[in-house]
N, C-alpha and C positions, 0 to 999 in steps of 0.2 A: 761264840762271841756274844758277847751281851750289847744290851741294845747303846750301853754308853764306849762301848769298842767299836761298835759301828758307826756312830756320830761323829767321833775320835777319827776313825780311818777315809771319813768321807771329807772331814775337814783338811786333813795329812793330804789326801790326794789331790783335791781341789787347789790347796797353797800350792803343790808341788810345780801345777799345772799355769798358778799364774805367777808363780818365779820363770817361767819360761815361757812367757809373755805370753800365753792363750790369753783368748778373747772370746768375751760374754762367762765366764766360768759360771755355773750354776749348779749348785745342790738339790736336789730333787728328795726329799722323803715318802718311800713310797711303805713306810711301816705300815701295816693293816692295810693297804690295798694289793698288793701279790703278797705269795710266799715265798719267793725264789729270791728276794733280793730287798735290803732296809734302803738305800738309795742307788741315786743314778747321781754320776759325774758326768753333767756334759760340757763340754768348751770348744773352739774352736783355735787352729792355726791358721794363719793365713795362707799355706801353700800346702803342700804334702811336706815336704822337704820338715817345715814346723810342726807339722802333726808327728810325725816321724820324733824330732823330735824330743816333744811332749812326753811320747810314749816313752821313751829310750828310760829319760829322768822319773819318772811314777816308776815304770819297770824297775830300776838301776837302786832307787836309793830305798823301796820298797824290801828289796833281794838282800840288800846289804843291811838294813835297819837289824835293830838288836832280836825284833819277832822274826826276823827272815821271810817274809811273805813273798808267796808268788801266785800268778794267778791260776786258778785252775784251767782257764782257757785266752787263749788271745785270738782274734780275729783282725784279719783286714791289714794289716803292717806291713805288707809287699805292694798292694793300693796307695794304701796312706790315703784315703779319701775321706774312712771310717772307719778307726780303730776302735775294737771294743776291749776292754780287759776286764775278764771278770773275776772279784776276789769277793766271790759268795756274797757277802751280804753289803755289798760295794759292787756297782757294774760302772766301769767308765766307756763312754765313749767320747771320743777326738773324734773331730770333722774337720772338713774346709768349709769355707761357709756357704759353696755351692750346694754340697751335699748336707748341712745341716739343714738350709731351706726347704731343701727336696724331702725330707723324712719328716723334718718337726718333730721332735720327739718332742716335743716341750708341748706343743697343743695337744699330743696325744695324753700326756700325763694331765693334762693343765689344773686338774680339779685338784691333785697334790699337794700339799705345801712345797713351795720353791723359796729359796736365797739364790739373791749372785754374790759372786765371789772376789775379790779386788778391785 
C-alpha cells in the first residue's frame, strides 16, 4: 500500500467512525516513528453497545468496499471496551471513554502529528 493508500484508508475509516457518531475521532500519523503501522484511528462510543457498533460499520463496509479489506486481526469486540482492528498500515481503536482515559494512547503517541476528525 503506498503511503497515499494509507492516508486514503485512515481518512475512509475515521468518516466511517463519525458517521456513527464516535466521539473525539482522531487521526494519528505515526509514518517514520514505528514500522508496524502509517496511522492510528482512535474515537470513542459512548457505551459498549456504540463501540460495538462503530466496529460492526468500519468492519461491514470495509468487507463489502470494491478493495475488499479485512483486518488481519481484531481484538477486544466481546468487551467492547477496546476494540482494536488492525488493517496493516491502519490500526483502529474504539473505546468508551472510561477506557480511553485509562490507556491514553494519544499522550503516549503525543510527539505525532494528530487531526480530529468531524
Amino acid at each position: 500500500m503506498t503511503d497515499e493508500d494509507s492516508v486514503t484508508l485512515a481518512e475512509r475509516i475515521a468518516a466511517i467512525a463519525a458517521d456513527k457518531k464516535a466521539i473525539d475521532v482522531r487521526v494519528i500519523d505515526l509514518r517514520g516513528v514505528v514500522s508496524y503501522t502509517d496511522f492510528f484511528v482512535i474515537c470513542s462510543g459512548n457505551t459498549e453497545r456504540q463501540t460495538k457498533a462503530i466496529h460492526d460499520a468500519i468492519y461491514e463496509e470495509l468487507k463489502h468496499a470494491r478493495d475488499r479489506l479485512l483486518p488481519r486481526r481484531t481484538e477486544g469486540e466481546r468487551e467492547a471496551r477496546w476494540i482494536l482492528l488492525d488493517y496493516w498500515d491502519c490500526v483502529v481503536h474504539i473505546f468508551t471513554p472510561e477506557a480511553r482515559e485509562y490507556y491514553r494512547l494519544e499522550q503516549l503517541w503525543g510527539e505525532a502529528p494528530a487531526r480530529s476528525v468531524g
